[in-house]
C-alpha positions as CSV (number, residue, x, y, z in Angstrom):
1,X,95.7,95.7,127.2
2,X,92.7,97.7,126.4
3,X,90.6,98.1,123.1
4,X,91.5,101.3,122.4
5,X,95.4,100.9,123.7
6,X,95.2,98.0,120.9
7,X,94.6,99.9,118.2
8,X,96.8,102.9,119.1
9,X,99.9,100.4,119.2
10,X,98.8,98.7,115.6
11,X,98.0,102.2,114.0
12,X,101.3,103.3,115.8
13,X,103.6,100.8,114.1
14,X,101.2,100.4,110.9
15,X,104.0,100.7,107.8
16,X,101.9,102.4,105.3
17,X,101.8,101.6,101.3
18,X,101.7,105.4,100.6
19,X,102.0,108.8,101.4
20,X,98.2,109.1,101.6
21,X,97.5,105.8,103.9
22,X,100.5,107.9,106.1
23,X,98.2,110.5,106.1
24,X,95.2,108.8,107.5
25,X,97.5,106.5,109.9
26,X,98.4,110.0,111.6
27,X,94.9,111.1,111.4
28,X,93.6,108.1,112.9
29,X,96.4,107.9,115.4
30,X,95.8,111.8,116.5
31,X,92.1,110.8,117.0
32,X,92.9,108.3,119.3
33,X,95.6,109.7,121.3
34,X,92.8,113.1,121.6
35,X,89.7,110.8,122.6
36,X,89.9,107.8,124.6
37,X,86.5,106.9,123.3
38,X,87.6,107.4,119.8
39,X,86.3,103.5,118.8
40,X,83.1,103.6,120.1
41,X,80.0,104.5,117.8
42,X,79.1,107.7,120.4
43,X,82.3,109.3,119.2
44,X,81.0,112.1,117.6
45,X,81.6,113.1,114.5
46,X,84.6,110.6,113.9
47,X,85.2,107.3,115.5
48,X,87.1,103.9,114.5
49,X,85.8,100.9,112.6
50,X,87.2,97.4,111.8
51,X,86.5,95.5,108.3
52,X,87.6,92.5,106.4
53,X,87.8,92.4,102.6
54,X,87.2,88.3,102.4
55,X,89.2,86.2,99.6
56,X,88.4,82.6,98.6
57,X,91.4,80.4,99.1
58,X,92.5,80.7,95.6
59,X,92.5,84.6,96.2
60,X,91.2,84.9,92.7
61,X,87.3,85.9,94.1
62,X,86.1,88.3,97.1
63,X,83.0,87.7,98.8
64,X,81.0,91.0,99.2
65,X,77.9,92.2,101.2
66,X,75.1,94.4,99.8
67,X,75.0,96.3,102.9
68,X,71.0,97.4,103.6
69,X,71.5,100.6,104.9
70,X,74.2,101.7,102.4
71,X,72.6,99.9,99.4
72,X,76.0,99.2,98.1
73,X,78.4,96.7,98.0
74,X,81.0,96.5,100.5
75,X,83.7,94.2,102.8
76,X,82.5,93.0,105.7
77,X,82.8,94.9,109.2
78,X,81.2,97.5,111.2
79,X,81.5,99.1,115.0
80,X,83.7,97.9,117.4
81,X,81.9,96.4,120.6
82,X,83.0,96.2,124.5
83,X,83.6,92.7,124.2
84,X,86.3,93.4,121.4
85,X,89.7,92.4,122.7
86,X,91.5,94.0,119.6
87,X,91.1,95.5,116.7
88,X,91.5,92.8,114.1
89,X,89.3,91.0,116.6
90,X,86.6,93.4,115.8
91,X,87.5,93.0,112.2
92,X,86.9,89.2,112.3
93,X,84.2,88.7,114.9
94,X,82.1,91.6,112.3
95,X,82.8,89.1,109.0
96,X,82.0,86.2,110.8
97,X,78.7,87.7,112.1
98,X,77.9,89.3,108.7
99,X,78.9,86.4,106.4
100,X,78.0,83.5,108.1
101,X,81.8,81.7,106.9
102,X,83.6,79.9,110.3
103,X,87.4,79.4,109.7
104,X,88.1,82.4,108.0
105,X,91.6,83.0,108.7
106,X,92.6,86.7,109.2
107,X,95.9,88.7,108.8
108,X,96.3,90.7,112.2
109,X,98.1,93.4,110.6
110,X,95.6,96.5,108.3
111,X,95.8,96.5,104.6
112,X,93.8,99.7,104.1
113,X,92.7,103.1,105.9
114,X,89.6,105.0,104.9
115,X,87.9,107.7,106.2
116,X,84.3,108.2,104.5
117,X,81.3,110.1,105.5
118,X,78.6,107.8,106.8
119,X,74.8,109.5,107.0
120,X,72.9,106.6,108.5
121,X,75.1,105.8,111.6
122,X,73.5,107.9,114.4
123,X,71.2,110.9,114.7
124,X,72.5,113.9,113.5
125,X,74.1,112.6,110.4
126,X,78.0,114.4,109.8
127,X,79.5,111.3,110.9
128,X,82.8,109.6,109.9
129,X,84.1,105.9,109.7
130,X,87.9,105.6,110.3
131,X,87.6,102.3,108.8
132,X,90.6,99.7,109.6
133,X,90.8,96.9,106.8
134,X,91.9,93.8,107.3
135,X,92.1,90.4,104.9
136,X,91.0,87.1,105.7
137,X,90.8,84.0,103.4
138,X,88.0,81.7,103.6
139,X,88.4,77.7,103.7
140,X,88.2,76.5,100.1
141,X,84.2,75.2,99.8
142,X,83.4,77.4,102.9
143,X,79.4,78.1,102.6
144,X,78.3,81.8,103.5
145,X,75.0,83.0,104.3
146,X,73.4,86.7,104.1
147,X,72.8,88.2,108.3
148,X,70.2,90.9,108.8
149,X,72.3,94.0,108.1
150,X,72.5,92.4,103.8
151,X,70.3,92.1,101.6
152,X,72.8,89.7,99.9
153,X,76.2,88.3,99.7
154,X,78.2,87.2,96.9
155,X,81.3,86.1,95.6
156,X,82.6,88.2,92.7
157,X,86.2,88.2,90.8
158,X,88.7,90.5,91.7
159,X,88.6,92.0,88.6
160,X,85.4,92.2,87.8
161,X,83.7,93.9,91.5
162,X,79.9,95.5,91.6
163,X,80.0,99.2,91.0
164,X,83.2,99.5,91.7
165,X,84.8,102.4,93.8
166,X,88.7,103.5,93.8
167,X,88.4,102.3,97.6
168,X,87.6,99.3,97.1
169,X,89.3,98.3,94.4
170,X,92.3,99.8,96.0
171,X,91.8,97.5,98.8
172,X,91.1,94.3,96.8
173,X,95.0,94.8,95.2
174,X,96.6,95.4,98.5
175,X,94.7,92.8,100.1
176,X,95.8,90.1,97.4
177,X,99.3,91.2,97.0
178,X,99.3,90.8,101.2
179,X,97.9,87.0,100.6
180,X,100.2,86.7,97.9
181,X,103.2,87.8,100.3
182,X,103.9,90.9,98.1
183,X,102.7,93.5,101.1
C-alpha cells in the first residue's frame, strides 16, 4: 500500500470527535481523492502533514518544540517523505527526528485535524498544512534533545502550555483522554 493510499484509508474510516473535525476529515479526504500528490510538500497551495503531540508516561506533562521558523511553540511533526510507509509513520519518524526521545510509543489512529495557513513553507507563501495529529507517550525518564529545526524543547504541564492557542490546547485534551482510554 502506498503513502498516499494510507492515509486516504485512515482519514476514510477516521471517527471524528465533532462536527467540525468531520468537516476537515472530508476536506482532507476530498484533497486526496482530487490530488494524488496531495502529501507531498509541492502540493500547492494545500498538502498533508503528520504530527505528534508527545505526553510523559504519567500523561500529566507534554513535551513541546519552539519551532525556529514559526517562533512558536508546537507538537512535533512536519512533511511527509518518500520513505514514509504510512501516515502515523510520518508522524513518528518526524518526533523522533525533532525530539531526540527513542521509544516513544505512538497511537496509529489521529486525534486531531487542522488546517492552518503556513507562510514560510515554500516560495510563494498562501500555503496550507492539513495537519494529521497523532499521540505518543514517551518512556518514563526518556531524555530529549533540541534538532536543528528548534530553538528549544521543553516539557510543560498540560494545563499550564506556552502561549497557548485553542488548537492546541484542543489537542492536548483529546490526546490525554485517548491515553486515558476516554477517545
Amino acid at each position: 500500500m502506498s503513502l498516499h493510499a494510507d492515509a486516504l484509508a485512515v482519514l476514510d474510516g477516521w471517527a471524528a470527535p465533532d462536527a467540525a473535525q468531520e468537516r476537515l476529515r472530508k476536506r482532507y479526504v476530498a484533497h486526496l481523492r482530487a490530488h494524488p500528490d496531495g502529501l507531498d510538500r509541492g502540493c500547492r497551495p494545500d498538502h498533508l502533514t503528520a504530527s505528534t503531540l508527545v505526553l510523559d508516561a504519567d500523561h500529566g506533562s507534554v513535551l513541546l518544540t519552539l519551532h525556529a521558523k514559526a517562533r512558536a511553540w508546537f507538537q512535533f511533526g512536519g512533511h511527509c517523505e518518500p520513505g514514509d510507509a504510512t501516515l502515523a509513520g510520518a508522524a513518528l519518524r518526524e518526533a523522533t527526528e525533532e525530539s531526540g526521545l527513542a521509544g516513544l510509543v505512538l497511537d496509529p489512529v489521529p486525534v486531531q485535524l487542522s488546517e492552518h495557513a503556513v507562510p514560510f513553507c515554500g516560495a510563494g507563501g498562501n500555503v496550507h498544512h492539513l495537519d494529521v495529529r497523532f499521540v505518543a507517550v514517551a518512556p518514563a525518564g526518556a531524555a530529549h534533545a533540541v534538532s536543528e529545526e528548534s530553538l528549544d524543547v521543553r516539557w510543560w504541564p498540560a494545563d499550564a502550555l506556552p502561549d497557548p492557542e485553542a488548537d492546541l490546547v484542543e489537542l492536548v485534551r483529546l490526546a490525554r483522554a485517548r491515553v486515558a482510554g476516554g477517545g
